[in-house]
C-alpha positions in Angstrom: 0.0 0.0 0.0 1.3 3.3 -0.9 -0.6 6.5 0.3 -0.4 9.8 -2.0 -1.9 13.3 0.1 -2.2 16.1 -2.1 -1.6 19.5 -0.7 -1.9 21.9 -3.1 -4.1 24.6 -1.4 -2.6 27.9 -1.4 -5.2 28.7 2.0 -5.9 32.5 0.5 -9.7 32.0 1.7 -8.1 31.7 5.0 -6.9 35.1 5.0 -2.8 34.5 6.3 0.3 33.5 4.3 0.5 29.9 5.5 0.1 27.3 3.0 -3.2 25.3 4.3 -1.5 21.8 4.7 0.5 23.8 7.0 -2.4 25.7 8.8 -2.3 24.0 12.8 -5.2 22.3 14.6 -4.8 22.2 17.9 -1.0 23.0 17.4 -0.8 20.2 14.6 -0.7 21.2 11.5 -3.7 19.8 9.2 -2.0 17.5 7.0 0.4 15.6 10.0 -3.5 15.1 11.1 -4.3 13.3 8.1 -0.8 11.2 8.1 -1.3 10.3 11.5 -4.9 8.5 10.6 -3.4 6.7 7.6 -0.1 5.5 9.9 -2.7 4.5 12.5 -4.0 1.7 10.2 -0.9 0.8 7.9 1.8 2.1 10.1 5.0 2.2 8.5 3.6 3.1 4.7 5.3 5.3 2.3 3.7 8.3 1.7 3.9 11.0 -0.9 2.6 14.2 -0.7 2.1 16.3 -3.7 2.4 19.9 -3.7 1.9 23.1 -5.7 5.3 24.5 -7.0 4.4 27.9 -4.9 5.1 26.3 -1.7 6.6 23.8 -2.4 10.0 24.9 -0.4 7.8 25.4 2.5 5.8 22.6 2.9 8.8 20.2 2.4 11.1 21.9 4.6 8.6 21.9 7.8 7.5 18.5 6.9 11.2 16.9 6.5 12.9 13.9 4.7 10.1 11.2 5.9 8.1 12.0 3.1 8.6 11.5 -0.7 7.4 14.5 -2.7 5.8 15.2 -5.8 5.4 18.7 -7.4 2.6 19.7 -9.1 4.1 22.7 -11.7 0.6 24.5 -12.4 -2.5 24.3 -10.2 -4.8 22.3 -13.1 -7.2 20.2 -11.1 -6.3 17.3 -8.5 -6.3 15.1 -11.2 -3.1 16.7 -12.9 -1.9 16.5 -9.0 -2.4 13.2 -8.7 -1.3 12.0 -12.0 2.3 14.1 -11.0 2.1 12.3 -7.7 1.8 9.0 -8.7 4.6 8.8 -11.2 7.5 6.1 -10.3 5.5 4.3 -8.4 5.3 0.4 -9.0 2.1 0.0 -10.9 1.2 -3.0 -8.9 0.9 -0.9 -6.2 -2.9 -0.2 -4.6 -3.0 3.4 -3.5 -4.6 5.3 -1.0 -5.0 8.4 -1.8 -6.1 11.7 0.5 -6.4 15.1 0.8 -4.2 17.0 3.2 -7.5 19.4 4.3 -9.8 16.4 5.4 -8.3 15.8 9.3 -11.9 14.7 10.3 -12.2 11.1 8.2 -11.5 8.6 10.8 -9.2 5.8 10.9 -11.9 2.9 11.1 -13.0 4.7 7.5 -10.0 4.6 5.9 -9.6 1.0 7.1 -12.8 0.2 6.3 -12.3 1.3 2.3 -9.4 -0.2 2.0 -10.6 -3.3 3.0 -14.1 -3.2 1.4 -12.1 -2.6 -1.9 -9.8 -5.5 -1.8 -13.1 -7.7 -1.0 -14.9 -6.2 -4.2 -12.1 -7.1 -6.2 -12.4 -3.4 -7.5 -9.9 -0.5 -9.7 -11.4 2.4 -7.8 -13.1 2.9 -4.6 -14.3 6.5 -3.2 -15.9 7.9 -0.1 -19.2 8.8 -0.2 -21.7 10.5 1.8 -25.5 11.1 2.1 -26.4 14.8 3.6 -29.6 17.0 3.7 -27.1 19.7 3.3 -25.5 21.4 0.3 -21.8 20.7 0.1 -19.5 22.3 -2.4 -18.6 18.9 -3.4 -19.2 16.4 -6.6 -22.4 14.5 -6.4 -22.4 10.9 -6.9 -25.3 9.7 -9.7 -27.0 6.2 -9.3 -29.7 4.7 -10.6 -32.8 3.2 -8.8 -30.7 0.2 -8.5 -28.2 2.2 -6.9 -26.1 1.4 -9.8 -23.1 3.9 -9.8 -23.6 6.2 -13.3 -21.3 9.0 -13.1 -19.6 11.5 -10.6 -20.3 14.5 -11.3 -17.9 18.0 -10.3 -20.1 20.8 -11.6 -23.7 20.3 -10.9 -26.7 21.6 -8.9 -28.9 18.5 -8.0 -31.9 18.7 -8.9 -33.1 16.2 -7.5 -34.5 15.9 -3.4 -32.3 15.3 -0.9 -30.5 13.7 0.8 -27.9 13.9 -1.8 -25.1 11.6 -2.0 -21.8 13.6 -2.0 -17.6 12.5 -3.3 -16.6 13.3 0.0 -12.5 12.8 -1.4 -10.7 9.7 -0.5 -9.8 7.2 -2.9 -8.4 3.4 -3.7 -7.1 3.0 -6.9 -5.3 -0.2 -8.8 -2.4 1.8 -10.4 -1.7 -0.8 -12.8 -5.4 -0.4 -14.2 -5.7 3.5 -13.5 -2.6 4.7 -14.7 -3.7 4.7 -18.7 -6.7 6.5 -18.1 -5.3 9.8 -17.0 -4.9 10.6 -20.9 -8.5 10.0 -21.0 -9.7 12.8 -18.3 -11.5 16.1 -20.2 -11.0 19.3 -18.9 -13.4 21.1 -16.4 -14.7 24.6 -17.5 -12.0 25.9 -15.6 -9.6 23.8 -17.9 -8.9 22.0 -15.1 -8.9 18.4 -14.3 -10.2 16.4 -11.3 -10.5 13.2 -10.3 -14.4 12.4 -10.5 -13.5 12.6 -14.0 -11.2 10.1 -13.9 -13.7 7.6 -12.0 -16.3 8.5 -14.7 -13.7 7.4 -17.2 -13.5 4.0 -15.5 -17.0 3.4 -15.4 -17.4 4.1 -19.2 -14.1 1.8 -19.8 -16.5 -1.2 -17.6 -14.0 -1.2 -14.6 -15.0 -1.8 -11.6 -16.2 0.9 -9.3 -17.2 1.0 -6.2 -18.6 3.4 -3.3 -18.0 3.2 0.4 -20.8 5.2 2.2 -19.5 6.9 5.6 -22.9 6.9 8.2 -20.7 9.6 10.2 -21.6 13.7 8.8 -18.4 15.1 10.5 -16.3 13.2 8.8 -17.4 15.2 5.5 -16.1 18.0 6.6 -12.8 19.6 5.2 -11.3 22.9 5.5 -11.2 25.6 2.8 -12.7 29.0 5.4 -11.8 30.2 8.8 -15.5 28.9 9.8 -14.3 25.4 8.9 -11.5 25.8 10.7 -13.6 26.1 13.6 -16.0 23.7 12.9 -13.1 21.3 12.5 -11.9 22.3 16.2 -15.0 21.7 17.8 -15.3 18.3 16.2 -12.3 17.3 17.5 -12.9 18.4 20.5 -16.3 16.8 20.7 -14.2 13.3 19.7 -11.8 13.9 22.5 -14.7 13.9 24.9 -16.0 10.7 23.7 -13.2 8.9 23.3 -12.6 9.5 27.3 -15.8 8.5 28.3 -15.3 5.3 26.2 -12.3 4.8 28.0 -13.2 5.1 31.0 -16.5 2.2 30.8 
């Protein structure tokens, strides 16, 4: 198992200078969160961590040599991140891959996919997530069957809720993912992402699945100062529980 993170955000909508992998929770910064949920489960992975060639310097000087890094030269989509961050890497590798802004998604999920994806046999496997609420994230299309149909980046549903939401975290087979990167069609923005890349899949008849998380916090990552704090007080709220657990 290999693990790729991609920090790319600049953090500008959190109004300071500090690149947002960089950005501390509870004096942590927000991507050690993330490596210290994915080390929880497969301990002593590699990781890689992609980032944007602005801060680049930065990021890898505070987070050191224990890390192989990938740089991503222009900020087109986090499927040109990804694609950048997965190069070299033995394509029979399975590959766990994060963002560094999601500190929330628990361990027990990310073990849970991982293993629910080697069960299923399958190329790709995502995070998914049903809400009443309107995220600013891809929606995930399925049929009355619950067949998956398509992932979708720009859209207003217009459909009822709840609404079933990419919440970003991802299992791919490298080996079987790799050529379809050349496949991915730009975004409005002439950028590309990774729902794209899934969609590709499904049209090419892989196989792709969904792992539903039950738990709403765990959608939550951090782009604003008010996520910031609603991140805190999650955390905080999880630190309560987790005592009162221990102590039954």
């Amino acid at each position: 198992m290999y693990a790729v993170i991609l920090a790319g955000g600049s953090g500008t909508r959190m109004g300071g200078k500090t690149p947002k992998p960089l950005i501390k929770i509870n004096g942590k910064p927000l991507i050690l969160h993330v490596v210290d949920n994915i080390k929880s489960v497969f301990g002593d992975v590699k990781i890689r961590i992609v980032v944007g060639k602005r801060n680049a310097n930065e990021i890898m000087s505070r987070m050191g040599s224990d890390f192989d890094y990938a740089i991503q030269p222009k900020a087109l989509g986090t499927a040109d991140a990804l694609k950048h961050g997965i190069e070299g890497i033995d394509p029979k590798e399975k590959v766990l891959i994060m963002y560094a802004d999601t500190p929330l998604i628990r361990s027990s999920s990310i073990a849970g996919m991982v293993n629910f994806h080697k069960l299923k046999g399958a190329e790709i496997t995502f995070l998914t997530g049903l809400s009443l609420r309107k995220y600013p994230y891809a929606l995930v299309l399925k049929n009355e069957s619950k067949k998956l149909l398509a992932v979708k980046e720009e859209m207003r549903s217009i459909s009822p809720p709840p609404w079933e939401y990419n919440i970003g975290m991802y299992v791919i087979n490298l080996e079987k993912i790799s050529p379809l990167f050349s496949k991915i069609k730009a975004g409005s923005k002439g950028e590309y992402y990774i729902p794209e890349l899934i969609n590709v899949a499904i049209r090419k008849g892989l196989e792709v699945q969904t792992y539903m998380s039950f738990d709403e916090s765990e959608y939550l990552g951090v782009n604003t100062k008010e996520d910031l704090r609603r991140v805190e007080n999650v955390m905080a709220e999880r630190e309560v529980e987790d005592r009162e657990i221990d102590q039954e």
